[in-house]
C-alpha positions in Angstrom: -9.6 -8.1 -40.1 -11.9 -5.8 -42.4 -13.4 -2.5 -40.6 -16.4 -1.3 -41.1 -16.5 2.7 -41.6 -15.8 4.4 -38.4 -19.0 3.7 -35.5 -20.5 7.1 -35.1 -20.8 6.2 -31.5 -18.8 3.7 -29.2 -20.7 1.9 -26.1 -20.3 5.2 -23.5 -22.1 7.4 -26.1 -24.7 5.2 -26.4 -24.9 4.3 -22.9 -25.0 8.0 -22.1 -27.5 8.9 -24.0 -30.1 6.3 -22.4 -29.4 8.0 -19.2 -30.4 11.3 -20.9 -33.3 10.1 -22.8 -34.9 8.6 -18.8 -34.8 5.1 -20.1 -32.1 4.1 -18.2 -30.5 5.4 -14.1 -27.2 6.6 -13.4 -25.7 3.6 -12.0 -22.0 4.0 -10.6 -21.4 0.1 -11.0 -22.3 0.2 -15.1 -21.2 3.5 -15.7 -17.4 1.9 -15.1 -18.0 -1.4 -16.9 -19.1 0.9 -20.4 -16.0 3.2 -19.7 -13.7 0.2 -19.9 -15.9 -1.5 -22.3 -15.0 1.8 -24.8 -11.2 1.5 -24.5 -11.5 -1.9 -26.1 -13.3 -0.2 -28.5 -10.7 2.8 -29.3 -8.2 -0.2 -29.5 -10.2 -2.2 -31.8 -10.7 0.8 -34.1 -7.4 1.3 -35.1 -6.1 -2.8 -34.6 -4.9 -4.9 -37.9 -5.2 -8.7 -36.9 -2.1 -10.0 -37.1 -0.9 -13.7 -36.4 1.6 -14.2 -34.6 3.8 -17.4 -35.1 6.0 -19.3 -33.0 6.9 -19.2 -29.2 8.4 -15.3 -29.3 4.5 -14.5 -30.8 2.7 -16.2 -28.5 4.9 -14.7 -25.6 4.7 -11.3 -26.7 0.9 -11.6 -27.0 0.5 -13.0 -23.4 2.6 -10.0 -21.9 0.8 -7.3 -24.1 3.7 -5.8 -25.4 2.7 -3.2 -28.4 -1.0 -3.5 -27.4 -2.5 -1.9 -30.7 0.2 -3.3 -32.8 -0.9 -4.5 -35.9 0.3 -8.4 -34.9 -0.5 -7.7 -31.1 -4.0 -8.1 -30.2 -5.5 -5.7 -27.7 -6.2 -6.9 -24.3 -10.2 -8.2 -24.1 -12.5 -7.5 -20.7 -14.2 -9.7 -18.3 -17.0 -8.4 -16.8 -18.6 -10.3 -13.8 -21.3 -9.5 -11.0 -24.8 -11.1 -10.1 -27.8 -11.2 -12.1 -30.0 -7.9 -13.2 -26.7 -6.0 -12.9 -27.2 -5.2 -17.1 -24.0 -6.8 -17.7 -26.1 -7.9 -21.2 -27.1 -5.1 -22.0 -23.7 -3.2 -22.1 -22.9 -6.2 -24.1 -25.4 -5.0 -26.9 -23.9 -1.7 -26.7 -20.1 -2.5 -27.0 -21.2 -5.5 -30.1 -23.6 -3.0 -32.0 -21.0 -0.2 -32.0 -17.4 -2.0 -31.8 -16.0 -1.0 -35.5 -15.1 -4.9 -36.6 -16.6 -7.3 -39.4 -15.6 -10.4 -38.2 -17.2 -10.8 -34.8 -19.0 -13.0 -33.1 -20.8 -12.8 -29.8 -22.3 -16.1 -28.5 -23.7 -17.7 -25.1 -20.5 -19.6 -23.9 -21.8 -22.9 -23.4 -23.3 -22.8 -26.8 -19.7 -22.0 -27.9 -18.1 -25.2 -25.6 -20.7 -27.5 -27.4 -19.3 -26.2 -30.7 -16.0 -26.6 -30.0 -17.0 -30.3 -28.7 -18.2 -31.3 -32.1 -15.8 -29.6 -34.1 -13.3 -31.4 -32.2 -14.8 -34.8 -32.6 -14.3 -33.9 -36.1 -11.1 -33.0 -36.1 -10.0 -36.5 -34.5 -11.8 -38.4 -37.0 -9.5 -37.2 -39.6 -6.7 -38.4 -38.1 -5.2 -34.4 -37.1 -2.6 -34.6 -34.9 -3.2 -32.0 -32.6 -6.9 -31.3 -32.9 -7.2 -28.5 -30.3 -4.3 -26.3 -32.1 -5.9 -26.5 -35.2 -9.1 -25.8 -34.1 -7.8 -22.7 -32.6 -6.2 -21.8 -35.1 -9.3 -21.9 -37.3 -11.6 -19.8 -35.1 -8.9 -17.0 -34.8 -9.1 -17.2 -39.1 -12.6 -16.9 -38.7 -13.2 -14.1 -35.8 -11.1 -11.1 -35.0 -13.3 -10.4 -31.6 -15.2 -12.8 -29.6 -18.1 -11.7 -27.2 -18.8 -14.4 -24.7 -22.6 -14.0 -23.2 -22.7 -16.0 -19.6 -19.0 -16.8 -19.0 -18.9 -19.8 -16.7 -17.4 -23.5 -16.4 -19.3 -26.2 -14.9 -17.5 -29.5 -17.4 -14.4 -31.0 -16.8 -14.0 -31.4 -20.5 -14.7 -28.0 -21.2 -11.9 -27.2 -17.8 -9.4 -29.3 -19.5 -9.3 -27.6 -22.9 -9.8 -24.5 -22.2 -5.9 -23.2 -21.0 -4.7 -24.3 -24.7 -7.8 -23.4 -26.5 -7.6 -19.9 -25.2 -3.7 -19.6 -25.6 -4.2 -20.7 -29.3 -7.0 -17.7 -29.5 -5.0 -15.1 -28.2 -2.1 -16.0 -30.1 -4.0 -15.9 -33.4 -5.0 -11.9 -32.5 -8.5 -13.1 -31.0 -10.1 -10.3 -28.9 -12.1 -11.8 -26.5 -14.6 -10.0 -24.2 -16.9 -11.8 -21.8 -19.6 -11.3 -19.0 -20.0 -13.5 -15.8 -21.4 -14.6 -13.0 -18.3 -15.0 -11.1 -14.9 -13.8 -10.9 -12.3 -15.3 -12.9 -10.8 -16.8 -9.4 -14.1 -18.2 -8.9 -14.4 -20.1 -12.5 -15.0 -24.2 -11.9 -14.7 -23.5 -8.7 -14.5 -27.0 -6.6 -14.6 -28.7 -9.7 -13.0 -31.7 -10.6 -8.8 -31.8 -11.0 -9.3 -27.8 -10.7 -5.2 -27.3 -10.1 -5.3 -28.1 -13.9 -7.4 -25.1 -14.6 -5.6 -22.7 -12.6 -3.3 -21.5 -15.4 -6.4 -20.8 -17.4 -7.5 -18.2 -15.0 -4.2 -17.0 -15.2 -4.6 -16.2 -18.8 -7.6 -14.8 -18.5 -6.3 -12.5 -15.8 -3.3 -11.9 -18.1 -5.1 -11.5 -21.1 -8.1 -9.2 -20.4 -9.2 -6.9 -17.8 -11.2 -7.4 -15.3 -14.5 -5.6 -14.2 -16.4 -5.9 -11.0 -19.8 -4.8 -11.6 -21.1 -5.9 -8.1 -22.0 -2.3 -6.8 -25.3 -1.0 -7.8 -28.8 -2.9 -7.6 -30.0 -6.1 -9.4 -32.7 -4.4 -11.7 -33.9 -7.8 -12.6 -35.0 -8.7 -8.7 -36.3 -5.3 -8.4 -38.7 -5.6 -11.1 -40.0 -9.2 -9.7 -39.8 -7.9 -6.0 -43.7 -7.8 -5.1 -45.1 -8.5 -7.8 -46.7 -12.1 -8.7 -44.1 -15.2 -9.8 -46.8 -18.2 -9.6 -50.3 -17.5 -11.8 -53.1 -20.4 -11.1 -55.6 -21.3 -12.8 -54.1 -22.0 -16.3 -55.7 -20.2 -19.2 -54.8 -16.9 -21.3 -54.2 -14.7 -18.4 -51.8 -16.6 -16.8 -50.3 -17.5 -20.3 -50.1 -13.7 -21.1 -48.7 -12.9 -17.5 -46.2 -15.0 -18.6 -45.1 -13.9 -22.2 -44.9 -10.4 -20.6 -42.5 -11.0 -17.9 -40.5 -13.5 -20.1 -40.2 -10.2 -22.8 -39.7 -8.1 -19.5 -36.4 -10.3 -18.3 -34.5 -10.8 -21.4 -34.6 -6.8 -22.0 -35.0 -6.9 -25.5 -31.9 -9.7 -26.4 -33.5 -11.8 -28.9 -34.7 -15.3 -27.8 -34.0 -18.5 -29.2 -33.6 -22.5 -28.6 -30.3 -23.5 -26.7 -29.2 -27.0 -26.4 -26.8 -27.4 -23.6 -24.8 -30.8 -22.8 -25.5 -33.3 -19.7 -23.1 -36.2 -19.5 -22.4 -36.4 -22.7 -26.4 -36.2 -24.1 -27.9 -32.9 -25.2 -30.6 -31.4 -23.7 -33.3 -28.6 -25.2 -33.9 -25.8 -23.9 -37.4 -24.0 -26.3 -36.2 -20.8 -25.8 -33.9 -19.0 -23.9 -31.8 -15.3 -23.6 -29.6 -13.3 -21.1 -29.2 -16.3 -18.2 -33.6 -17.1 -18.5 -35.0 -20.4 -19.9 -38.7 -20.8 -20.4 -40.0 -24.7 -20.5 -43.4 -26.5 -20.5 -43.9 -28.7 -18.0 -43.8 -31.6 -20.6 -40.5 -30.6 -21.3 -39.2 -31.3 -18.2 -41.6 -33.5 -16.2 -42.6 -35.9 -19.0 -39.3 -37.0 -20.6 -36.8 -38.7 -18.9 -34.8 -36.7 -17.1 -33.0 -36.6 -13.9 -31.2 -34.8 -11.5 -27.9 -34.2 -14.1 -30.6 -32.2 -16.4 -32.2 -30.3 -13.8 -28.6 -29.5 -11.9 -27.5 -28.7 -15.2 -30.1 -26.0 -16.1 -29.5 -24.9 -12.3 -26.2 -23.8 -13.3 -27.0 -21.6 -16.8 -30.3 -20.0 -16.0 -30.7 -17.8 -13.2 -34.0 -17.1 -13.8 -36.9 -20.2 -15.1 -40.1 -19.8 -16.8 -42.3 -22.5 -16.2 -45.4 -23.4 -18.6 -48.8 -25.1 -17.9 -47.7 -26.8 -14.6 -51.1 -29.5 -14.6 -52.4 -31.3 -11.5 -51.2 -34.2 -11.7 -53.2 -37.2 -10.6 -52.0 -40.3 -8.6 -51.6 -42.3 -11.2 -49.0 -39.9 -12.6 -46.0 -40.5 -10.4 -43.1 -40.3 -13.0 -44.2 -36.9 -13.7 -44.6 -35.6 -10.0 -41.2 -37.0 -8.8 -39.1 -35.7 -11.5 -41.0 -31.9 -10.8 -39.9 -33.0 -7.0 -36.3 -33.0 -8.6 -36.4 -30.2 -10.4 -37.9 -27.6 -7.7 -35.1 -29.2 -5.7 -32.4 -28.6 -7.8 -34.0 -24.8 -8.7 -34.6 -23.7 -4.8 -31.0 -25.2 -3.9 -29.4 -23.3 -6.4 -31.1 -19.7 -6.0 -33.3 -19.8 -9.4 -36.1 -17.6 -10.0 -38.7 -19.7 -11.1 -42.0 -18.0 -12.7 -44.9 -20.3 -13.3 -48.3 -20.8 -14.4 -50.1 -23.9 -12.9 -53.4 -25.8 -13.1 -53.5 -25.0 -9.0 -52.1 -24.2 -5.9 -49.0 -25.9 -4.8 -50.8 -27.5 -2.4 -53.3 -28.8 -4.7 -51.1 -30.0 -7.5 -50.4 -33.4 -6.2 -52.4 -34.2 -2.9 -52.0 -38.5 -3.1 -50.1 -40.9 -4.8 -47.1 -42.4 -4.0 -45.3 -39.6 -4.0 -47.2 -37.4 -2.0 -45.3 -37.4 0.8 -42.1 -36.0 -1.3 -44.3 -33.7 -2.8 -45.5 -32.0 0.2 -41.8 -30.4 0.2 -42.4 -29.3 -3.2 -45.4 -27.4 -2.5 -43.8 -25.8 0.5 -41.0 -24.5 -1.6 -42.8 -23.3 -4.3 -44.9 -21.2 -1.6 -41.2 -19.8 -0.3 -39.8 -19.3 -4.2 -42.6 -16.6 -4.2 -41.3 -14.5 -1.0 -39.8 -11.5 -1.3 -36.7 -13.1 0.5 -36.2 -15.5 -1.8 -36.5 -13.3 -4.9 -33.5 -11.3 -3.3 -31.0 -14.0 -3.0 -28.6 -14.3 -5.7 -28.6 -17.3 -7.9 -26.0 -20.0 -6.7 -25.1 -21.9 -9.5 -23.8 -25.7 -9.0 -20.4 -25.4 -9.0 -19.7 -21.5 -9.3 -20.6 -19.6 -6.0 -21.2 -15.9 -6.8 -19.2 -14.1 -4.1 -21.4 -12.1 -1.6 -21.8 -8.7 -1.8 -20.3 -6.5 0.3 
């Protein structure tokens, strides 16, 4: 690994120096995460990736004997809690400041999809074990991997994870990660989960682990009272939008994501820290289903939702897939922020799925209460645990 010249501050000066400055609140919760998040730093300062070969390399890794050693990595950190806890932006300051050239920091699922591919590639040459090699080739490439939005929802991903990871670590790989969930809670009632079990044991094993729970969700707080669902369509409710879209990502930079449904890939315009933003053509006028909609249910906490039309009766397609997807978002806890052509009531009044639709306009009327708001996304597959 090549350092950079020594960070003139780690991720608890910077931190600090928010709260001095006012822009940010004492908060008991992050104020332990960035402590934590800085001994990784210390450790990274002074750490010489090593690799490690054999059984006895792998096994000293696992047990973190000779922590800062220069063929022992460092233990990583896995930090978990709900939404709007800033477990991003402590991200930003532990990447900007950490003193390492080869880093990477990534949404996780966009990482799974890459390792998907690269696999696929790996097979077609014949490799005779794919997933070791593969490993082995992201360790060469990246001496610290930051994981945005930690969480398994694929049993393909579940399977290859335990190995993947083992081949990381054993390679020097410093991985740090922010979640949802707690590592106990990863694919939780998924599929075969007794084969994922040792997984979680690694990552217990090979990185601490932060509860950021205490403290308030700063994300609901700032859409508590105020409006979620702008009617009619036109600049101001196009501009409403922009700025609360700006507003939730907190400054991490926006971008196109494509995340994987049953083996197809589906686009998501532009998304950052856990929030998508659609148009309604995106979702309502292709053909998608329930997998898609489930599927963005369990990445985004938080939707933005573009130019929602009334739709006329001719237009059923369109009206019962937006029946599927406000079912899929109101099940699962998302925020969902919208502009639309009218009220809820008034977006589909007949056609022949008026009936189902009538649901639709009664939960988009309770997706703007207060009490909604507060609830904590529920992701398919992945229950946050409660607060106490």
């Amino acid at each position: 690994m090549t350092e950079s010249p020594p960070s003139v501050t780690g991720p608890s000066s910077a931190f600090h120096s928010r709260i001095q400055s006012g822009d940010l609140k004492p908060d008991a919760g992050q104020i332990d995460a960035v402590e934590h998040l800085q001994l990784v730093h210390d450790e990274l300062h002074t750490y010489r990736q090593g690799t490690p070969t054999g059984i006895v390399g792998f096994l000293k890794n696992l047990v973190g004997v000779g922590g800062s050693d220069q063929n022992l990595s460092p233990k990583g950190l896995y930090i978990h809690g709900p939404v709007g806890r800033g477990k991003s932006m402590l991200m930003d300051f532990f990447f900007d400041t950490v003193p390492v050239t080869s880093k990477r920091r990534t949404h996780f699922h966009a990482f799974m999809i890459e390792v998907q591919d690269r696999l696929k590639g790996y097979r077609e040459k014949s490799i005779r074990d794919p997933l070791a090699a593969l490993a082995a080739e992201i360790s060469a490439e990246t001496s610290l991997l930051c994981f945005d939005e930690f969480h398994v929802v694929d049993i393909a991903d579940a399977m290859i994870l335990g190995r993947l990871f083992e081949g990381l670590f054993s390679g020097g790989t410093v991985v740090v990660a922010t979640s949802n969930v707690a590592p106990h809670n990863l694919y939780k009632d998924g599929l075969q989960r007794r084969n994922f079990l040792p997984f979680i044991k690694l990552i217990e094993q090979r990185m601490g682990v932060v509860d950021i729970h205490e403290g308030d969700d700063h994300r609901r707080i700032a859409l508590a009272g105020h409006k979620v669902y702008f009617t009619p369509l036109g600049v101001t409710a196009s501009t409403e939008l922009d700025r609360i879209f700006v507003e939730l990502i907190a400054g991490m930079p926006s971008a196109p994501h494509l995340i994987s449904v049953q083996g197809r890939t589906l686009e998501v315009p532009k998304g950052a820290g856990g929030v998508a933003r659609f148009n309604f053509d995106d979702l309502c006028r292709k053909p998608l289903g329930a997998a898609d909609y489930l599927t963005i249910a369990a990445h985004f906490h938080c939707v933005v939702l573009d130019n929602v039309p009334a739709l006329t009766p001719t237009e059923r397609s369109a009206a019962k897939r937006f029946v599927v997807l406000i079912d899929a978002l109101y099940e699962h806890k998302v925020t969902l922020i919208c502009s639309a052509d009218a009220e809820p009531d008034a977006l589909y009044p007949s056609g022949d799925a008026a009936f189902d639709f009538e649901r639709t306009a009664s939960r988009l009327i309770e997706m703007q209460s207060r009490t909604y708001l507060a609830t904590p996304h529920a992701p398919p597959g992945e229950q946050p645990e409660k607060q106490a």
